[in-house]
N, C-alpha and C positions, 0 to 999 in steps of 0.2 A: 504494500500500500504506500509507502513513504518513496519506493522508487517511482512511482506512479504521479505519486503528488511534484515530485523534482522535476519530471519530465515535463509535467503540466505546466507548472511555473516557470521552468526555462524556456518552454517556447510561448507561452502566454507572451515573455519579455522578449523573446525576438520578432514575434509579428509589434508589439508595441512600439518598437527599437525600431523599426521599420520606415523609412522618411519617401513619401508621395512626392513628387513636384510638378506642377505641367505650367508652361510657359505659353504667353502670348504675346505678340506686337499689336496694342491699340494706341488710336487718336486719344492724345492729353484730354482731352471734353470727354472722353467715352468713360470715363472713371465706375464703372457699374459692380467692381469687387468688393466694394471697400464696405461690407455688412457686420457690421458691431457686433452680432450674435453670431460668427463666425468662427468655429471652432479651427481656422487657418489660419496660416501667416502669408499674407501677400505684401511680396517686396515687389518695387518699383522703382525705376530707374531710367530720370527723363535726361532727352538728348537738350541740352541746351546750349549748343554750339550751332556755329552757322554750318558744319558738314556734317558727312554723315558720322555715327557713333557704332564699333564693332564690340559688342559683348560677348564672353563667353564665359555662362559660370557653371559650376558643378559642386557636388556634394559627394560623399563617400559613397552613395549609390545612385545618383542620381545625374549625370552631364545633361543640360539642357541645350548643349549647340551649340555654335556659330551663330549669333544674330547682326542683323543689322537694322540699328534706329537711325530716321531719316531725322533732322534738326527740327524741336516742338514734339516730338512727339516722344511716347516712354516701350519702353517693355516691362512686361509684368510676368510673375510667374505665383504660384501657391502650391504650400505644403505644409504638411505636419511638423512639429517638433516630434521625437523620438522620446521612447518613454527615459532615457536615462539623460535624458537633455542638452548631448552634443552635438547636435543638427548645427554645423557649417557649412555654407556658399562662401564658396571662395571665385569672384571674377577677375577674368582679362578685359581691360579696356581700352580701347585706341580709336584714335582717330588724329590721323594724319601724322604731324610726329610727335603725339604729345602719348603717353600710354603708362599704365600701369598692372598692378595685379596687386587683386584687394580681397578683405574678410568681411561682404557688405550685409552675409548674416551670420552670427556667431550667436545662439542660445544663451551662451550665459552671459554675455553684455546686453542682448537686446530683448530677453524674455523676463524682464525682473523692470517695468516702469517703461524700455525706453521705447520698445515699438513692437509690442506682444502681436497686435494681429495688423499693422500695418507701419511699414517700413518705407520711408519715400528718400531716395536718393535722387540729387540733383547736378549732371556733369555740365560744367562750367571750365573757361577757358583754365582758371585759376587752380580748379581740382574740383574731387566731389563731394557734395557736400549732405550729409543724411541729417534728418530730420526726424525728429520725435513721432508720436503720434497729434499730441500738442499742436505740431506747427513746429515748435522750436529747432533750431538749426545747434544741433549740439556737439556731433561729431564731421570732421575734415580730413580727408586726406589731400594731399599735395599730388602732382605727375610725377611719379617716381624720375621720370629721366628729363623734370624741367631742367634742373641746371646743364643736362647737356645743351637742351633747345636755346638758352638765354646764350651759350656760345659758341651757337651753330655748330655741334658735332652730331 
């Protein structure tokens, strides 16, 4: 019986452990995810440069692609957190020669206040900049390779 019950419990914890994602490219206006009784996390990520913007993020189970956001407009994607609470998206970002690779969702930074079921990042010339659920603009990253760009390498 006690073998019985370990087995149950341990895959109880790996279908829980389990992280969903499915990605879309919508128009900024078309914001139709974003439902407060939403037992998901939808992160977003608008293009706010005047070209285009190439993401590509993934998870320990999960790559969502190669995308490409056209200027104004975002890609969205939704998934679970895992029941042990390590759900990372790790993305690639470029566009032209500005580019980096970022942690734009990490569980235990952004599951405790800062953006449990909706996560807005916004790529600017300057870097990207994520946003609370709030509105608040709390966390920035930089273009990992601006100081090349500021001297032309």
């Amino acid at each position: 019986m006690t073998q019985y019950l370990l087995v149950l419990l341990f895959s109880l914890m790996f279908i829980c452990s389990w992280e969903e994602a499915r990605g879309t490219s919508r128009l900024l206006q078309q914001d139709v995810l974003d439902n407060k009784f939403s037992t998901y996390t939808h992160v977003y990520i608008t293009n706010q440069l005047r070209s285009d913007l190439h993401v590509h993020c993934a998870s320990k189970n999960d790559d969502l692609g190669p995308q490409v956001v056209p200027s104004n407009q975002f890609y969205t994607w939704r998934f679970k957190i895992n029941f042990i609470e390590s759900t990372l998206f790790h993305c690639s970002i470029y566009s032209g020669p500005l580019s980096g690779s970022y942690d734009i969702y990490k569980a235990l930074r952004d599951n405790y206040g800062r953006c449990k079921r909706k996560c807005s990042w916004f790529v600017r010339k300057d870097g990207i900049h994520g946003y609370r659920e709030d509105g608040v603009d709390d966390l920035d990253f930089s273009w990992q390779n601006a100081e090349d760009n500021l001297h032309g390498n």
